[in-house]
C-alpha positions in Angstrom: 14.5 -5.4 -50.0 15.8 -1.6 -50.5 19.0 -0.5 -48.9 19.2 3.2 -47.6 22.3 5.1 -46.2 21.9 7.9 -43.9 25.0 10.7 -43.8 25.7 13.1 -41.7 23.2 11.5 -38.5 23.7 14.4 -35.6 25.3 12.7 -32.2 22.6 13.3 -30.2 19.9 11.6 -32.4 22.4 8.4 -32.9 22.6 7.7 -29.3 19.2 8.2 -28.5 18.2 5.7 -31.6 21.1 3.4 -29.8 19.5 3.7 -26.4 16.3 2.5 -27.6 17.9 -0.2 -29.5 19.0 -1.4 -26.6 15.7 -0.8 -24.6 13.8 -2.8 -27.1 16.4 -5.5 -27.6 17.2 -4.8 -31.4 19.9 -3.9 -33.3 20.6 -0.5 -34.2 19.2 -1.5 -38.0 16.0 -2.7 -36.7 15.6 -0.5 -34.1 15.7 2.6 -37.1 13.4 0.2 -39.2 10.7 0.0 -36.2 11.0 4.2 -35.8 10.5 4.4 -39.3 7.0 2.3 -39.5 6.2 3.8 -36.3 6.1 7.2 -37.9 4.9 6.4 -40.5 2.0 4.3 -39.8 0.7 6.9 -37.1 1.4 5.0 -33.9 3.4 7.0 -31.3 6.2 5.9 -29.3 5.2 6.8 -25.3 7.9 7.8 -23.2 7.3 6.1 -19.7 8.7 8.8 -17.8 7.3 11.4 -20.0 3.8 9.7 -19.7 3.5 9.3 -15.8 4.7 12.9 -15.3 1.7 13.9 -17.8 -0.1 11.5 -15.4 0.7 13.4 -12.8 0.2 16.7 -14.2 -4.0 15.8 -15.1 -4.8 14.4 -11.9 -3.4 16.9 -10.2 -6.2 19.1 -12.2 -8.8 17.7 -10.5 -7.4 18.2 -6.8 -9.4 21.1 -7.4 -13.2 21.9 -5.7 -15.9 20.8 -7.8 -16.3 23.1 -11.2 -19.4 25.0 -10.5 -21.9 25.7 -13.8 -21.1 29.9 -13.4 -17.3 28.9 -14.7 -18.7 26.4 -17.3 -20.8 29.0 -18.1 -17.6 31.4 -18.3 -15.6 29.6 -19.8 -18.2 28.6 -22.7 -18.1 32.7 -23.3 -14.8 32.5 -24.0 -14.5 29.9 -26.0 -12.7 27.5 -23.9 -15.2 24.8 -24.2 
């Protein structure tokens, strides 16, 4: 297996990887390992918090009175749809 030394990691980005070690149960190693397969393999890491408020945000889109087919129309005309 191939060994790699990172330099120079900013404080802020070490204790975030460190928090999620400890959130996932891993060690700091592993932890960097899994963030590294995550990117690159496409899969994105969800933020609870960060999803529910986005949650939030869509339903809170449709709160609204029914979309009536004069605004679909409008909207198609500028290009929204």
């Amino acid at each position: 297996m191939a060994t790699i030394t990172l330099k120079n990691i900013p404080a802020e980005l070490h204790r975030e990887l460190k928090k999620r070690a400890e959130e996932d149960h891993r060690s700091l190693n592993w932890e960097i390992i899994a963030t590294l397969k995550s990117a690159t393999s496409g899969k994105i890491r969800l933020d609870p918090t960060k999803l529910e408020e986005s949650v939030r945000r869509a339903r809170s889109l449709f709160r609204h009175p029914p979309i009536t087919a004069r605004e679909i129309d409008q909207w198609k005309r500028e290009g929204r749809l």
